[in-house]
C-alpha positions in Angstrom: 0.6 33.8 3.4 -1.4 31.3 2.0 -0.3 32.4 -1.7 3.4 31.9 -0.3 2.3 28.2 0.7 1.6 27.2 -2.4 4.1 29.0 -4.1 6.9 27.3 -2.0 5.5 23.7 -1.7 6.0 23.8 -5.1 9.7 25.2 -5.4 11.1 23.4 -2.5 12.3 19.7 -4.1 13.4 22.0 -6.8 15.6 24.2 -5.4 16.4 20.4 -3.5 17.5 19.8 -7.1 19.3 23.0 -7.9 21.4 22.4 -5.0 22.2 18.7 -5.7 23.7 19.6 -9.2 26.4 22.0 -7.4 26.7 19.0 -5.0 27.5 15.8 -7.4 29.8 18.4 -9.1 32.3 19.3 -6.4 31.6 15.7 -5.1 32.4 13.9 -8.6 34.6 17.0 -10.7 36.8 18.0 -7.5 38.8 17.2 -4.9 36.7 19.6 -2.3 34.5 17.4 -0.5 37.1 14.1 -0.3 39.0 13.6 2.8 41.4 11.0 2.0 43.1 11.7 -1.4 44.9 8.5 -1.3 42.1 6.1 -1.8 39.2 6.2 -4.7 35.9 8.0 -3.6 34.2 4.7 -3.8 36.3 4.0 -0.3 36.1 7.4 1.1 34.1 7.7 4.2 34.7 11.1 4.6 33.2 11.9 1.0 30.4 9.4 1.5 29.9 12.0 4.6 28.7 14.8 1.7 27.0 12.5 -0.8 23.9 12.0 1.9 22.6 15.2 1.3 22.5 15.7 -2.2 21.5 12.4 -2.7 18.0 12.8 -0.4 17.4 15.9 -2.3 17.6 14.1 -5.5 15.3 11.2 -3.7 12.7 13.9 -2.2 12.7 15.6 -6.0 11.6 12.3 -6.9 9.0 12.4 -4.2 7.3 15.4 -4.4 8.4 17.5 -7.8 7.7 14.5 -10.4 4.6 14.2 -9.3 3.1 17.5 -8.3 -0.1 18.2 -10.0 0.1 21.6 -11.8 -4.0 21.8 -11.7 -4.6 20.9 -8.2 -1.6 22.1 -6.6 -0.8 19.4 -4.2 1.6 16.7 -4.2 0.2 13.3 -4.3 2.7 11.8 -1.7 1.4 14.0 0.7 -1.8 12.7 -0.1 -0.7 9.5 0.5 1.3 10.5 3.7 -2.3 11.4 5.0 -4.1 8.7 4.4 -1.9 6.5 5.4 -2.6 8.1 9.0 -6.3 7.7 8.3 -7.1 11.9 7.9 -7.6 11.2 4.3 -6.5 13.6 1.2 -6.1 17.3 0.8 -8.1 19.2 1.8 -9.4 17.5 4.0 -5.9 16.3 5.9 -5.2 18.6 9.1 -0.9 17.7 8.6 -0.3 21.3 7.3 2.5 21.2 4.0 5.3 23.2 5.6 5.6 20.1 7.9 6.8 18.3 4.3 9.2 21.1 3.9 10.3 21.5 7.3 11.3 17.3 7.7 12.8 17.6 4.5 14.8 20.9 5.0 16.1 19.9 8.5 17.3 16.9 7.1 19.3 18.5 4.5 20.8 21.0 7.1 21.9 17.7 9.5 23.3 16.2 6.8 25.8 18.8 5.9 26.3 20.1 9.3 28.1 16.3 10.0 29.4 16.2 6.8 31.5 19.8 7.7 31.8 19.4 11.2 32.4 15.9 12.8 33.4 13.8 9.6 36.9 13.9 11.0 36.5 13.9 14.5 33.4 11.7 14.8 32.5 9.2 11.7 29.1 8.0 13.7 27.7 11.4 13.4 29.0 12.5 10.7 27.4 9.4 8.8 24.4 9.2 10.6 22.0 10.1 7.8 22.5 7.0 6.4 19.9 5.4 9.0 17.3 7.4 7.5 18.6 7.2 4.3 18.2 2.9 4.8 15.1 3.1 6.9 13.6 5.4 4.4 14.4 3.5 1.0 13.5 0.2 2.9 10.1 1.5 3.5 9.4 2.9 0.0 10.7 -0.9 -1.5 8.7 -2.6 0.8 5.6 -0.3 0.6 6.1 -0.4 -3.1 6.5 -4.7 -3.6 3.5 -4.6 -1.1 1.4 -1.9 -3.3 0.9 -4.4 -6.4 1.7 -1.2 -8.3 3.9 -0.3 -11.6 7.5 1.4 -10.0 7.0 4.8 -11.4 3.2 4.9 -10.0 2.7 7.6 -7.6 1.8 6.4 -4.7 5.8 4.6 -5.1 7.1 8.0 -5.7 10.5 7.6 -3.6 10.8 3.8 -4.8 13.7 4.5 -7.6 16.0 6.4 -6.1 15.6 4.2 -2.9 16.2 1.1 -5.4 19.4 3.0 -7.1 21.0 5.0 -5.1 19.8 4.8 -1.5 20.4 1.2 -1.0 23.5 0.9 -3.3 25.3 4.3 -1.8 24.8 2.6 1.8 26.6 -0.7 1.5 29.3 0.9 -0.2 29.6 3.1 2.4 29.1 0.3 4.6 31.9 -1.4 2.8 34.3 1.5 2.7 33.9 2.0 6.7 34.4 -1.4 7.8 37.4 -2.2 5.1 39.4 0.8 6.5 38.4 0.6 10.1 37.0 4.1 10.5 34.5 2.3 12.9 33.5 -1.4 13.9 30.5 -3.4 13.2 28.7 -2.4 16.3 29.6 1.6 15.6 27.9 1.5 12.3 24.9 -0.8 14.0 24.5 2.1 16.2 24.9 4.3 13.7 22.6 2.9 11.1 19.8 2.3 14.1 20.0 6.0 14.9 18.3 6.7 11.9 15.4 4.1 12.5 14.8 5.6 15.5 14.6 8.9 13.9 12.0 7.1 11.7 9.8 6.1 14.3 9.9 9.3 16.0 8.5 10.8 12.8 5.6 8.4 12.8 5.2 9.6 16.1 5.2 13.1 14.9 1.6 12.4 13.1 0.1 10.9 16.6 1.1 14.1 18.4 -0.9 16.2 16.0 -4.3 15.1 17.2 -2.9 14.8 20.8 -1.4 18.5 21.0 -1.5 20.3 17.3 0.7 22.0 14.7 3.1 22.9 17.5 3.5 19.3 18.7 4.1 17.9 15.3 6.8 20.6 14.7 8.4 19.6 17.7 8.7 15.9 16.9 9.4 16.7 13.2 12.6 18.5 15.0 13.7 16.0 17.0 12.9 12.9 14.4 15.4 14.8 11.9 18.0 15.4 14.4 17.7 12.6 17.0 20.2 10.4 14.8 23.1 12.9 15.0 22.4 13.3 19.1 22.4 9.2 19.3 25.6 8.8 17.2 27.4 10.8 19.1 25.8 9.7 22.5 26.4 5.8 21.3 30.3 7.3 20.0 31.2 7.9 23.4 31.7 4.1 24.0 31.9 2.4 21.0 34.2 4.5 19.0 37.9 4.4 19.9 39.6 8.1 19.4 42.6 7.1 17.2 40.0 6.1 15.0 38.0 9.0 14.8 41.1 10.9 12.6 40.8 8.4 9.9 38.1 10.3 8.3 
C-alpha cells in the first residue's frame, strides 16, 4: 500500500495533465463543449462551464508535478501546506498525501459534473468552481507578493497559473455572464462566494484532523469541494429567474 502511495502522489497532477490536453482540445478545436454556437467562446458561459476543470488541472500540475522532488519523493507544496498549519514538513506532518489527491480529484469531478449536468438548467452551479478557482488564485498572489520570493520559487508554486489563467479566465467569464444576462450581479456574488466558503471549509479540514483524525479531515475535504455546487443551487432558488436558466 505504501509503495502505491508514492507511486500515485507522483502520477496524479500528471494524469491532471494528460486529461487537460484532451480538454483544451475539444474546448479550443471543436464545437463539443460550446453551448451557444452563435456567439465567440470568449462569451460563452456554457463553454466557460468546461474550461474550469481542465484549467485547475493545469494549475495543480503547476502545484505539485513541477516541483516534486524525484530524490525525496515528496512534493514541496505539501510541505508548505503543513507548515503553514504548524505540523511542520514531511515526515513529520500527520495530513496523510491522499488528502492532496482526494481535494484535488473531487474538485475535478464537481467541476465536470456542473459542466454536463446543470450548465443549461442552472448557470450558478454549473459555474460554481469559479469561487475556488478566484479564492484559490487570490491566495497564491497574495501569499506570493507577501513571500518576498522570485514567482517561480516553490513555495509560490500555484502563483502563475493563478496570475494567467485563473484570474484572467474569471472576469471573462464574469464578463460573458453579466453581458448576456445568464445571471445578475447578486447570482454571480453568490456564486463566486460559494467557492470562498468552500475555502474556508478546507482550512477547517486541517483543524478537524487533530480534533477527530484522518476520518474527519476526509469528511471536510468532501464537503469543502462540493459545498459550492450545494450553495449555488440553494442560493439559485431565489436569485435566479427560470427563463434565464435556458440561456446557457
Amino acid at each position: 500500500m505504501e509503495d502505491f502511495v508514492i507511486k500515485f502522489d507522483f502520477a496524479w497532477s500528471w494524469i491532471g495533465l494528460g486529461m487537460a490536453i484532451v480538454f483544451f482540445v475539444l474546448l479550443f478545436f471543436t464545437d463539443l463543449l460550446r453551448s451557444d454556437l452563435n456567439k465567440p467562446r470568449w462569451q460563452d458561459a456554457g463553454w466557460y462551464a468546461w474550461v474550469a476543470a481542465p484549467m485547475y488541472m493545469i494549475h495543480q500540475f503547476e502545484e505539485y508535478a513541477l516541483y516534486y522532488d524525484v530524490h525525496s519523493l515528496h512534493h514541496p507544496f505539501a510541505d508548505m501546506i503543513c507548515q503553514k498549519v504548524g505540523y511542520g514538513a514531511y515526515p513529520n506532518c500527520p495530513i496523510p498525501l491522499q488528502h492532496y489527491w482526494l481535494v484535488n480529484i473531487i474538485l475535478w469531478l464537481m467541476a465536470m459534473l456542473g459542466a454536463w449536468k446543470f450548465y443549461k438548467t442552472n448557470p450558478m452551479v454549473a459555474l460554481a468552481p469559479y469561487g475556488l478557482i478566484l479564492a484559490n488564485g487570490l491566495l497564491h498572489i497574495g501569499g506570493w507578493l507577501s513571500s518576498g520570493n522570485p514567482i517561480y520559487y516553490y513555495v509560490s508554486g500555484g502563483t502563475v497559473t493563478s496570475m494567467f489563467l485563473f484570474i484572467p479566465v474569471t472576469i471573462l467569464m464574469i464578463r460573458a455572464c453579466l453581458k448576456w444576462k445568464v445571471m445578475s450581479g447578486w447570482a454571480m456574488a453568490a456564486t463566486l462566494t460559494a467557492g470562498l466558503i468552500g475555502h474556508i471549509i478546507l482550512f477547517g479540514a486541517y483543524a478537524s484532523l487533530d480534533a477527530g483524525g484522518v476520518i474527519a479531515l476526509y469528511i471536510f475535504d468532501f464537503l469543502a469541494m462540493t459545498s459550492p455546487l450545494l450553495l449555488t443551487w440553494l442560493a439559485s432558488k431565489w436569485l435566479l429567474k427560470p427563463k434565464k436558466s435556458k440561456l446557457l
